[in-house]
Structure formats: structure tokens, C-alpha cells
LUMDOZA-390258 format. One line per 5 residues: number of its first residue (from 1); their letters; for each residue x, y, z negated of N, C-alpha, C, CB. Coordinates in steps of 0.05 Angstrom, whole numbers, plus 32768, in hexadecimal, padded with zeros to 4 digits. Glycine has a CB too. Example, Ala and Ser with C-alpha at 12.3 -4.5 7.8 and 13.67 -1.06 7.14 Angstrom:
BEGIN
1> AS> 8108/7F8E/7F64/80F6/7FA6/7F64/8108/7FBE/7F64/80E2/7FA7/7F4B; 8101/7FD3/7F72/8111/7FEB/7F71/8102/8001/7F63/811A/7FF4/7F8E
END
This chain:
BEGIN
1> XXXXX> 8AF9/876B/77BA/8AF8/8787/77C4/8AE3/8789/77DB/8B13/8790/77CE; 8AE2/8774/77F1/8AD2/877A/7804/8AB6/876C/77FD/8ADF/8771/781F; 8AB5/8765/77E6/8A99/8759/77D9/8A90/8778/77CA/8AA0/8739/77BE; 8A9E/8786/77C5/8A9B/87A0/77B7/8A92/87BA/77CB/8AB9/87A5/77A9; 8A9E/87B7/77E5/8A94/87BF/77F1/8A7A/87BD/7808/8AA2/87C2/77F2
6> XXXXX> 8A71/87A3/7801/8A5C/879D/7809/8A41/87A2/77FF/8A5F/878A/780C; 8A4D/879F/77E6/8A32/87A8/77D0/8A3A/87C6/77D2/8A31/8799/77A9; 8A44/87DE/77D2/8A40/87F6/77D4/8A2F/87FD/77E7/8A52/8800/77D5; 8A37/87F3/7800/8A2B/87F5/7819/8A0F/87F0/7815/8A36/87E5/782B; 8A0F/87D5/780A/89F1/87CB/7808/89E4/87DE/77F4/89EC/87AB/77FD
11> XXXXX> 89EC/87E6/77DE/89DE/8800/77C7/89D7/8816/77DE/89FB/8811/77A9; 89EF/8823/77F1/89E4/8835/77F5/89CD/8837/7814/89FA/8847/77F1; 89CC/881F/781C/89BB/881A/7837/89A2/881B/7829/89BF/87FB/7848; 899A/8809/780D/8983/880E/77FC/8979/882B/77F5/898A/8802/77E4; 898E/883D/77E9/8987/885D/77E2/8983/8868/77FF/89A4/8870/77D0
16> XXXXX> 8986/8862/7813/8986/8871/7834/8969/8867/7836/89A0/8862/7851; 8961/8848/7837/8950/884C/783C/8932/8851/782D/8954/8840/7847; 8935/884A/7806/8927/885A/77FC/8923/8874/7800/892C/8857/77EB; 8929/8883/77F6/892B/889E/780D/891F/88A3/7825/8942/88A2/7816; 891F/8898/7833/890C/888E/784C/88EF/888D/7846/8913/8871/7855
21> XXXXX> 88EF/8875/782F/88CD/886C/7830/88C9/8883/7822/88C0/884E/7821; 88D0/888F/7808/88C6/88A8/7801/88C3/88C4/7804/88CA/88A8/77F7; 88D3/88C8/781D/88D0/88E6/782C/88B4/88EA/7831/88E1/88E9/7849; 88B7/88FD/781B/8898/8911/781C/8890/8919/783D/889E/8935/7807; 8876/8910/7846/886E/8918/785E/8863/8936/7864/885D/8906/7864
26> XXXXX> 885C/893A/787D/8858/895F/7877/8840/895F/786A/8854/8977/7895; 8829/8947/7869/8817/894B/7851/881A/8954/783A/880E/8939/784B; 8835/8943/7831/8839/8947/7813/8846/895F/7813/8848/8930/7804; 8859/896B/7829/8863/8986/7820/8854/899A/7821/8876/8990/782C; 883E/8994/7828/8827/89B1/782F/880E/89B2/781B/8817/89AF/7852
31> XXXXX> 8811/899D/7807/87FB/899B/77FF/87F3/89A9/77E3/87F8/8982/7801; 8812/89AF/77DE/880C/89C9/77C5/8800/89E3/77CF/882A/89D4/77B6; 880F/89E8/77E9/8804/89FB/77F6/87E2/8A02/77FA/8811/89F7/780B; 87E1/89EB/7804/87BE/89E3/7803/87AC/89E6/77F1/87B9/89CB/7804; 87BC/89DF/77DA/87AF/89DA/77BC/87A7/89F8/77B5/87C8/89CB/77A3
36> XXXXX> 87C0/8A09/77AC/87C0/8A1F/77A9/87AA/8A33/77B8/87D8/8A22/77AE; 87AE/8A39/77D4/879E/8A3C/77E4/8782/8A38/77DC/87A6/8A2E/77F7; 877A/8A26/77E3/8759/8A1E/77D0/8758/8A2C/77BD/8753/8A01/77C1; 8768/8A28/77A9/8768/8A36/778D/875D/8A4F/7792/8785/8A39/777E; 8772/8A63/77A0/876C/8A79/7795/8756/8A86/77AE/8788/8A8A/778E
41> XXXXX> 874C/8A7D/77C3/873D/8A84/77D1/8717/8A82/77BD/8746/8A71/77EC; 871E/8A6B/77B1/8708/8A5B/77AE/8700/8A5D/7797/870B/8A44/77B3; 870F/8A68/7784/870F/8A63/7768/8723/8A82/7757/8720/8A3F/7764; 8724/8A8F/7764/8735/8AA1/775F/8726/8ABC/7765/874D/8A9D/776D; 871E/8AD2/7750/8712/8AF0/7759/871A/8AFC/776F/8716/8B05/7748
46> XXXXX> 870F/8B08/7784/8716/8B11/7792/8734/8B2D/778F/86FC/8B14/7799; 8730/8B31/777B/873F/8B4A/777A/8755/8B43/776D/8732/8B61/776D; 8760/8B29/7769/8774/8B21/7765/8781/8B09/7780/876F/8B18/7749; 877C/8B0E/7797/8780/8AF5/77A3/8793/8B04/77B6/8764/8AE3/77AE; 8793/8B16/77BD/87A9/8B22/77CD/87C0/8B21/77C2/87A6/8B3B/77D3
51> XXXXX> 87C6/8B2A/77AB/87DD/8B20/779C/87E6/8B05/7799/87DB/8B27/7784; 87D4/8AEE/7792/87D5/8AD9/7790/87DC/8AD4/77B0/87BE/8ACF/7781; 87DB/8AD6/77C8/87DF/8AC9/77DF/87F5/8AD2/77E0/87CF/8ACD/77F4; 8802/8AE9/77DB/881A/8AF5/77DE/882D/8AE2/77D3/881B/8B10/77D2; 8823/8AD4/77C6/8837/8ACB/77A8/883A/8AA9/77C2/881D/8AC6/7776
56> XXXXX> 882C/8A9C/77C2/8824/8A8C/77D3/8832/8A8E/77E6/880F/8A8D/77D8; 8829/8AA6/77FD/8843/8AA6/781A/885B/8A9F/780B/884B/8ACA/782D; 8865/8AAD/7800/887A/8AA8/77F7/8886/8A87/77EF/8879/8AB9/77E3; 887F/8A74/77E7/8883/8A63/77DC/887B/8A59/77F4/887B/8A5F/77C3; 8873/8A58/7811/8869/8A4E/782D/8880/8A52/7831/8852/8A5B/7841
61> XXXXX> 8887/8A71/7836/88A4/8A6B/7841/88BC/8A64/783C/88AB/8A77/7847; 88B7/8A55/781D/88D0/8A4B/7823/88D1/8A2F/7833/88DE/8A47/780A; 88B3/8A2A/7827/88B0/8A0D/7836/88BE/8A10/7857/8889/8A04/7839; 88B3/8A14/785B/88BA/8A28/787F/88DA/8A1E/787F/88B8/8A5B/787E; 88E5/8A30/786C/890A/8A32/7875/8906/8A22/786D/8926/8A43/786E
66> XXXXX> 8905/8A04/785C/890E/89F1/7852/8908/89E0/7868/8907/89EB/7839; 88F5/89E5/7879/88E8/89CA/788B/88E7/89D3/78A4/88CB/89BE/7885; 8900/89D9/78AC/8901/89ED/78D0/88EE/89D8/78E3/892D/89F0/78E5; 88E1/89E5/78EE/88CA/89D7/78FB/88B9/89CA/78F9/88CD/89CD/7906; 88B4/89CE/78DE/8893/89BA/78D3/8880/89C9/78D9/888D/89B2/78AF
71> XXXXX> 8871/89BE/78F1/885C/89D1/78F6/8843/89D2/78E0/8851/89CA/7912; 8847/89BF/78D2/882C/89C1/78B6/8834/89DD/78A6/882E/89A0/7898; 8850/89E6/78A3/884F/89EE/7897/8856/8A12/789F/8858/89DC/7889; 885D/8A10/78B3/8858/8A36/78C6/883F/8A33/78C8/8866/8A3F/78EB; 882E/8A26/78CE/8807/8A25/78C6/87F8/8A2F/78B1/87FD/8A0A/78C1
76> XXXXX> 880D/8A20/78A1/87FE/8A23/787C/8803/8A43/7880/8815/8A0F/7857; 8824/8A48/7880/882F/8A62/7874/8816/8A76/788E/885E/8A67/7878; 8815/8A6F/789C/8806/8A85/78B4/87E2/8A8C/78A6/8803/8A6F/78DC; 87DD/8A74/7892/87BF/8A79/788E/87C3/8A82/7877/87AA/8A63/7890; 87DC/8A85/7866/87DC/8A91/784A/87DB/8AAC/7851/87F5/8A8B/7835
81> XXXXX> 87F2/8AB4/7861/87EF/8ACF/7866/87D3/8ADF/7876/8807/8AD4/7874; 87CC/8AD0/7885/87AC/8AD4/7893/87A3/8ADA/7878/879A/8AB7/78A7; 879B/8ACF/786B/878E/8AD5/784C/878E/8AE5/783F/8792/8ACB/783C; 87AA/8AEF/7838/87B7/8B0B/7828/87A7/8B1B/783B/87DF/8B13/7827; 87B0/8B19/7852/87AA/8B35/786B/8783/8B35/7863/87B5/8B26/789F
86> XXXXX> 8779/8B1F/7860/8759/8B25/7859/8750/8B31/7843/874C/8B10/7856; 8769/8B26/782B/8760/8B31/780E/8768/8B49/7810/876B/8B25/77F5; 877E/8B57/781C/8782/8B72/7818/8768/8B86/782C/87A4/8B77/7821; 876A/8B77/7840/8755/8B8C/7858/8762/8BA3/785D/8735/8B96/784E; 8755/8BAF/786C/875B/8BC7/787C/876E/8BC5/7890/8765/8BDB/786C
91> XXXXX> 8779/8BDE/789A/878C/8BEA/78A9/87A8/8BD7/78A2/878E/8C0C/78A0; 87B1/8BD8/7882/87C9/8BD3/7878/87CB/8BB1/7871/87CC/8BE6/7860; 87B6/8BAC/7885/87AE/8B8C/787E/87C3/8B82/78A6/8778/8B83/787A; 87C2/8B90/78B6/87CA/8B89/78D3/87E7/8B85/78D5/87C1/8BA0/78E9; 87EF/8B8C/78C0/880E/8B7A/78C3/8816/8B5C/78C1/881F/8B82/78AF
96> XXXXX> 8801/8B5B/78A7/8801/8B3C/789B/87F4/8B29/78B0/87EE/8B39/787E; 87E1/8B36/78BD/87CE/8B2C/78D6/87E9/8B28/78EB/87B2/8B47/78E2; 87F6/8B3A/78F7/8809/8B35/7907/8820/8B17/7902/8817/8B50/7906; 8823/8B18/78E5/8836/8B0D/78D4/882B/8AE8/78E1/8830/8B19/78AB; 8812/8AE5/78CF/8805/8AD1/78D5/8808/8AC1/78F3/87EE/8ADA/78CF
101> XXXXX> 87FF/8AD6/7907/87FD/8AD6/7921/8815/8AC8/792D/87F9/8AF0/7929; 882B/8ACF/792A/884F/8AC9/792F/8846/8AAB/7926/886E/8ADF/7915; 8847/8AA9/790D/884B/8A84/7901/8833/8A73/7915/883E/8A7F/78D4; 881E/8A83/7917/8803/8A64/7929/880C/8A6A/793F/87D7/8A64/792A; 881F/8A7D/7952/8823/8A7D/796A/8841/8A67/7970/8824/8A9E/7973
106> XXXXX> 884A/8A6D/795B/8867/8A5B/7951/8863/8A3B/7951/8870/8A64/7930; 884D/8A39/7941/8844/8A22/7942/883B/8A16/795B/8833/8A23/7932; 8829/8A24/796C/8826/8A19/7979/8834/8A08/7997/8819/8A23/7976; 8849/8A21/798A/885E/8A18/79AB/886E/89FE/799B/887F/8A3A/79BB; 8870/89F3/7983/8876/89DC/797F/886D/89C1/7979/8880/89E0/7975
111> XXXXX> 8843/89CA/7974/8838/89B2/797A/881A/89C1/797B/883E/8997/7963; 880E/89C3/7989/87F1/89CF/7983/87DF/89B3/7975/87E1/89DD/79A5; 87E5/899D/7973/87D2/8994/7967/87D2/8986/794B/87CB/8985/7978; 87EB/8986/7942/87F4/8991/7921/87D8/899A/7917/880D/89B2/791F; 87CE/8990/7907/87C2/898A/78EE/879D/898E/7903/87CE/89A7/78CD
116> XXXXX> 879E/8983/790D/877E/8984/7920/877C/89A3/792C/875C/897D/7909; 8786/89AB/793C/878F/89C7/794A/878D/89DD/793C/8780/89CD/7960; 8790/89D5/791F/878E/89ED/7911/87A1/8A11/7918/8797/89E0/78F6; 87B5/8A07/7921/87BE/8A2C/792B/87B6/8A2F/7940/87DE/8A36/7930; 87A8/8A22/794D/878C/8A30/795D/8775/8A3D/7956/877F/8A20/7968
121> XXXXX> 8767/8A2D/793B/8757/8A37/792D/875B/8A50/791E/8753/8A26/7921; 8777/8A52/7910/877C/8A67/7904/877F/8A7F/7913/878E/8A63/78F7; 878C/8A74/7934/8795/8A8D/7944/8777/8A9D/7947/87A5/8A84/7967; 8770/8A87/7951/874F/8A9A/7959/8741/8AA5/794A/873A/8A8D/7963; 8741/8AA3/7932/8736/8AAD/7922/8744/8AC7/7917/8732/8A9A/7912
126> XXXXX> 8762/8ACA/791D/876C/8AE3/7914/8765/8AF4/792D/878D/8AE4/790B; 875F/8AE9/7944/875B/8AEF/795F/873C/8B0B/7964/8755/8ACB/7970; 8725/8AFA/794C/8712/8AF9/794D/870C/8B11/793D/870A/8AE4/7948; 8719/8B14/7927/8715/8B27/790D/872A/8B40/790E/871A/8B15/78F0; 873D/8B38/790F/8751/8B59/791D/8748/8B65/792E/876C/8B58/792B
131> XXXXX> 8744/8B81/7928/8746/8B91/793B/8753/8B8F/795B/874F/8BA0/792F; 8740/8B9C/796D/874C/8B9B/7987/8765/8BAF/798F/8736/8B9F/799B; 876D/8BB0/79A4/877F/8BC4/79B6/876B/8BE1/79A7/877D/8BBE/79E4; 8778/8BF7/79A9/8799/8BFE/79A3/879A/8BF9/7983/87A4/8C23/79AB; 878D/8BF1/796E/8790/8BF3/7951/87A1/8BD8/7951/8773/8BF4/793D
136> XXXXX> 8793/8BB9/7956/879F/8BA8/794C/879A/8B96/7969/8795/8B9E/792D; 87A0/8B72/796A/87A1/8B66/7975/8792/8B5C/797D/87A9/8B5F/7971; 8777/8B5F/7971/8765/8B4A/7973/8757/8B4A/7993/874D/8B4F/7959; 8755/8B30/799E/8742/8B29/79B8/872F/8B1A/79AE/874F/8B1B/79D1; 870F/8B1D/79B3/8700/8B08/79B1/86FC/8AF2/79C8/86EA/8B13/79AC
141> XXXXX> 8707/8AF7/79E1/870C/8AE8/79EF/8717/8AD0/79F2/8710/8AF1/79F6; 872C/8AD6/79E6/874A/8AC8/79E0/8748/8AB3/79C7/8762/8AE0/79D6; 8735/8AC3/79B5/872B/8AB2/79A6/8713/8A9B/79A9/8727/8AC1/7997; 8708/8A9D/79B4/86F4/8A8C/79BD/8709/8A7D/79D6/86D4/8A9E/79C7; 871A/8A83/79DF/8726/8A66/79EE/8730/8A5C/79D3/8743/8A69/7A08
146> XXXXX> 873E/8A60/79C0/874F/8A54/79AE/873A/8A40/79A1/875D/8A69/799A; 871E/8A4A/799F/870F/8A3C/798B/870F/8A24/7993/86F6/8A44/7984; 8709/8A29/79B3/8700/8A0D/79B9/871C/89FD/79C2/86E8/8A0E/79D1; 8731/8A09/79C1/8748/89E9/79C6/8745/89E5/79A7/8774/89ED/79D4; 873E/89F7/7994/8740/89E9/7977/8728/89D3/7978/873A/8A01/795A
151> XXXXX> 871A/89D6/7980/8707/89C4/797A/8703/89A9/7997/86E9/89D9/7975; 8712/89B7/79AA/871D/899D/79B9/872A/898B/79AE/872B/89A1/79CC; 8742/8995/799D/8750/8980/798C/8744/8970/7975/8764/898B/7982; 8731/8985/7962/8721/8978/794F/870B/8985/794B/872D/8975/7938; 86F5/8972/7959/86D7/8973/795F/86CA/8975/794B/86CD/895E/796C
156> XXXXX> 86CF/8963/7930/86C0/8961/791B/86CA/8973/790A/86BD/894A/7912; 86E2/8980/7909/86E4/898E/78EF/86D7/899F/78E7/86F6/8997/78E9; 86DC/89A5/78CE/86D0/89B3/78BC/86D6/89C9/78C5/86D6/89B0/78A4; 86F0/89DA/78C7/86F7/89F2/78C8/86F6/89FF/78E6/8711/89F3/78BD; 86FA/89E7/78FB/86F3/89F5/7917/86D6/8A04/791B/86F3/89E0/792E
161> XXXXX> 86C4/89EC/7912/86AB/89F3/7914/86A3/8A08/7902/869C/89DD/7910; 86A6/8A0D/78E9/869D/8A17/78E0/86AC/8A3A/78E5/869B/8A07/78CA; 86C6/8A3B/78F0/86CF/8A52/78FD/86C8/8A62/7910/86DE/8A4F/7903; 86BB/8A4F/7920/86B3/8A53/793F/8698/8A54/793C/86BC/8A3C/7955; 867F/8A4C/7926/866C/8A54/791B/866B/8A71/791D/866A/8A4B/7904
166> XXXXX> 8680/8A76/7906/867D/8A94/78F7/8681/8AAA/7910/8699/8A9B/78DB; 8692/8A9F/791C/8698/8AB3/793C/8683/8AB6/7952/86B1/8AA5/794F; 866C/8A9A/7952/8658/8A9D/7962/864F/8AB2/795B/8647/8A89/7963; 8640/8AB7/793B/8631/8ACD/792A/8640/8AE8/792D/8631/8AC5/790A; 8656/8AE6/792A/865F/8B08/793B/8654/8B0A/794B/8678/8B11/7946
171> XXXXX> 865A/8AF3/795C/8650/8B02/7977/8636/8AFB/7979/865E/8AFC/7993; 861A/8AFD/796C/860A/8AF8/796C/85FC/8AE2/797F/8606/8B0A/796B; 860E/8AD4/7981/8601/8ABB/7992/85FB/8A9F/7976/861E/8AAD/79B1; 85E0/8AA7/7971/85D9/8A94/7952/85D1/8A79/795D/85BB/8AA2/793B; 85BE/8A6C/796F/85BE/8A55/7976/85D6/8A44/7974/85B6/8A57/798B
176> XXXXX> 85E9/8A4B/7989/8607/8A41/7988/8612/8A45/7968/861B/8A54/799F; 8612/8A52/795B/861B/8A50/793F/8613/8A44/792C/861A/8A61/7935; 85FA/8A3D/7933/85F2/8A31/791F/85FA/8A0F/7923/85D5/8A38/791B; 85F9/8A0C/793C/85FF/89EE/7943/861C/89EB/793B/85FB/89E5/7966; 8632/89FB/793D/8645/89F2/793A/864E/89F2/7914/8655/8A02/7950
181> XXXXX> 8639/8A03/7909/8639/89FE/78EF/8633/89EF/78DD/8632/8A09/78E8; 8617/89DB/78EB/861A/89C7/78E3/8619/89B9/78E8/8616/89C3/78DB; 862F/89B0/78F6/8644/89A1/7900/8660/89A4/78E4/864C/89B0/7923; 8667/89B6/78E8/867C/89BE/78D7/866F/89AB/78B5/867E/89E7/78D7; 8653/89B7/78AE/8649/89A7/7897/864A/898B/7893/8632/89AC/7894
186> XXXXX> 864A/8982/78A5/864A/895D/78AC/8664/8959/78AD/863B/894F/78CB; 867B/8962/78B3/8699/895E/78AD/8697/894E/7898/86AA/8975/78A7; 86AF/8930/78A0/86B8/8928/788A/86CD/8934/787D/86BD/8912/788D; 86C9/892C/7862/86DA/892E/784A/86F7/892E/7854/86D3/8916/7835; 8708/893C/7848/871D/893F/784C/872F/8937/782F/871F/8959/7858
191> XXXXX> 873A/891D/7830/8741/8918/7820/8751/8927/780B/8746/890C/7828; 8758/892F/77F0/8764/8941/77E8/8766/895F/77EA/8771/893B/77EC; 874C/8965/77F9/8749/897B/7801/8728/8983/77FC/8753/897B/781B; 8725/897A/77D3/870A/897C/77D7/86FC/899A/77D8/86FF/896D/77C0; 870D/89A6/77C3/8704/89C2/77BB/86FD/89D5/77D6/871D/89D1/77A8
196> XXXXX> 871D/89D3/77E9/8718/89DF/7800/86FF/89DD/780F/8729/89D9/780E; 86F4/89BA/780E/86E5/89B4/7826/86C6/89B3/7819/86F1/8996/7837; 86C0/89B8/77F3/86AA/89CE/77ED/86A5/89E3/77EC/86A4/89CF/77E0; 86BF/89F5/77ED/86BE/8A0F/77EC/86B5/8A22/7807/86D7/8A16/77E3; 86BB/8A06/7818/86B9/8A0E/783B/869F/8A07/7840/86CE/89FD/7852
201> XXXXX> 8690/89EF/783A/8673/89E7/783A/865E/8A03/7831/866F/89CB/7820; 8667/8A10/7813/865E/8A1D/780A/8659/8A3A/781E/866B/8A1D/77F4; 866D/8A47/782D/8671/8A5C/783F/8660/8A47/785B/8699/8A66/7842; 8660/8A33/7867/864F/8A29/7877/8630/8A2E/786C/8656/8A0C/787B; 8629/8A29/7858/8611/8A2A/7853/8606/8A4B/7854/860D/8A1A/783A
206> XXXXX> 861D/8A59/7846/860F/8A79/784C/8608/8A81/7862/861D/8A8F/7847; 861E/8A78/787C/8613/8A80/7893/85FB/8A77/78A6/8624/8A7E/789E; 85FD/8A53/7896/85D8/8A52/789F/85C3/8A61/7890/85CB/8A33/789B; 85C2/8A65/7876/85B9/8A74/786D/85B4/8A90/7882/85C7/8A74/7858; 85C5/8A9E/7882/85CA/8ABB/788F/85B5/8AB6/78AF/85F4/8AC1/7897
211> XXXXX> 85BA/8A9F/78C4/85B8/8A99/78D7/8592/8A94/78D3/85CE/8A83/78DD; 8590/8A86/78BB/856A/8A87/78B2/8561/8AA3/78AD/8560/8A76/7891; 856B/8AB3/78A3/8561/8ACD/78A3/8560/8AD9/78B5/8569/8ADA/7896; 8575/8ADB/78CE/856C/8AE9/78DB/8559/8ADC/78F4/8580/8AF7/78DF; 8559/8ABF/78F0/8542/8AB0/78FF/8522/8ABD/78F3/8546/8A8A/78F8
216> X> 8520/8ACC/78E3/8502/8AD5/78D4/84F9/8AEE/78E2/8505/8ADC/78B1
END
């Protein structure tokens, strides 16, 4: 009997700690998310992608309730909905913008440097492109501090730089934009993240592009 119960014990210390070695990390829980994402940004008509992100938040949040406090993944869900709010545009786009806003501010009070300061990157950028006081939220101020703790945390990325590029060119400061663009072009590869990190090369190159023309 107590040989019987030794080996149970021992079966189930084995299933405890298999289980262990195979708990999906927040990489692996976010990375459909990711996948998808690419997909339909990148590869998907424009006039079907608002729907398609809609469909997407949705399947973020459950991730969300399933994983109370994964900051990868109030990030993901904060840049899906940033997205919808782009594909729809307008006026009836500043809710989704608000929506977004809640999750990278959420995020950040539980780790700002979760996935290379990305809900910094994202904040500032919703910061940058929304409307100001009294219509919507947007500060360009506020945003340009955000850019740069994003890019205090991660110098080389792809998406700081190339965010904080596109924001120089609003604000017409093109020297500075262009340096930080390519910068953003020289980013390494992000493993598993090819489509995203050509589809993003591709939008880097228009804005040097854009940035030569108006150098003429």
C-alpha cells in the first residue's frame, strides 16, 4: 500500500512538473494574436480590416480575462483596437482610441518595459494622431516624452524608431526623421515576426521616400 502510494505521488510530482516545462510563455500566448495582426494589416484590403480587427479584439480579450495581468497581452489587445479605431477613422473612430488608451496606460502601471517599451510606443502614438482638447485626447507633447522612454528602453527597434520617425515628419522636423528611420531599417529581425517586420520595412521605406521628395 505505501509502495502504492509512493508511486502515485511520484506519477503526479511528474504531471506537476511537466506542466511546468510546458506552460506556454506570454510569447506563445500572444503570438496568434501577432500572427493574425500582420495578416490582416498587411495582407488584407483595406475595406475589410476594420471588421477583421473587431473580430480580433475580441479573441485579445479573452486572452486578457484568461491571463489577469499579462502585460503582453493588455498591449496586444490595446494595439488591435488602436487599429480598428484607424481602419474605421473619423469622429466614430475616438472611442476605440480611448478604449486602446485604458489597456497601454494599464499596462504600464504593471510593467512599462514588457515587450521593449512597447505601451509607450503605442501610447504615443495614439497621443500623436488623436485629436486634441476639446474633440479627443491627443497631446503632441506627451507624446514625444513617451517616444523617447520607448526608445530609452529599446534603442534599436524597429517600431520605436520607425514611430517616432513618422511623428518627426508631422511635425516637420525631417533631418531628425530621417535618422531615426533609418535606424528603424537596420533593426534586427524579429524572430517569427517576419511578415510584420517586412511589412514595417516596406512603410519605412515610403517615408524615406516621402522625406527625398520633399528634400528636391
Amino acid at each position: 500500500m505505501r509502495s502504492m502510494i509512493k508511486t502515485s505521488a511520484s506519477v503526479l510530482l511528474g504531471l506537476v512538473l511537466s506542466a511546468a516545462v510546458h506552460a506556454a510563455t506570454p510569447e506563445e500566448i500572444i503570438r496568434p494574436i501577432q500572427d493574425q495582426w500582420a495578416e490582416i494589416k498587411y495582407r488584407t484590403p483595406e475595406k475589410q480590416q476594420a471588421e477583421q480587427y473587431e473580430a480580433l479584439a475580441q479573441k485579445s480579450r479573452q486572452i486578457v480575462e484568461s491571463h489577469p495581468g499579462l502585460v503582453e497581452a493588455l498591449i496586444w489587445e490595446g494595439i488591435v483596437i488602436s487599429s480598428e479605431a484607424g481602419a474605421r477613422g473619423g469622429l466614430g473612430a475616438l472611442s476605440l482610441a480611448k478604449e486602446a488608451k485604458l489597456r497601454f496606460e494599464e499596462a504600464l502601471k504593471i510593467d512599462d518595459k514588457v515587450l521593449g517599451g512597447s505601451a509607450y510606443t503605442s501610447l504615443a502614438t495614439l497621443l500623436a494622431k488623436v485629436p486634441g482638447w476639446p474633440i479627443g485626447f491627443g497631446d503632441k507633447a506627451r507624446a514625444e516624452d513617451y517616444f523617447k522612454k520607448s526608445l530609452a528602453i529599446n534603442p534599436d527597434g524597429i517600431d520605436p524608431n520607425f514611430f517616432y520617425g513618422e511623428y518627426l515628419i508631422d511635425r516637420d522636423r525631417f533631418p531628425e526623421a530621417r535618422q531615426y528611420l533609418e535606424k528603424a531599417l537596420k533593426a534586427a529581425p524579429r524572430p517569427g515576426r517576419e511578415l510584420a517586420d517586412n511589412g514595417r520595412r516596406q512603410e519605412i521605406k515610403a517615408l524615406l521616400a516621402k522625406l527625398d521628395k520633399e528634400a528636391k
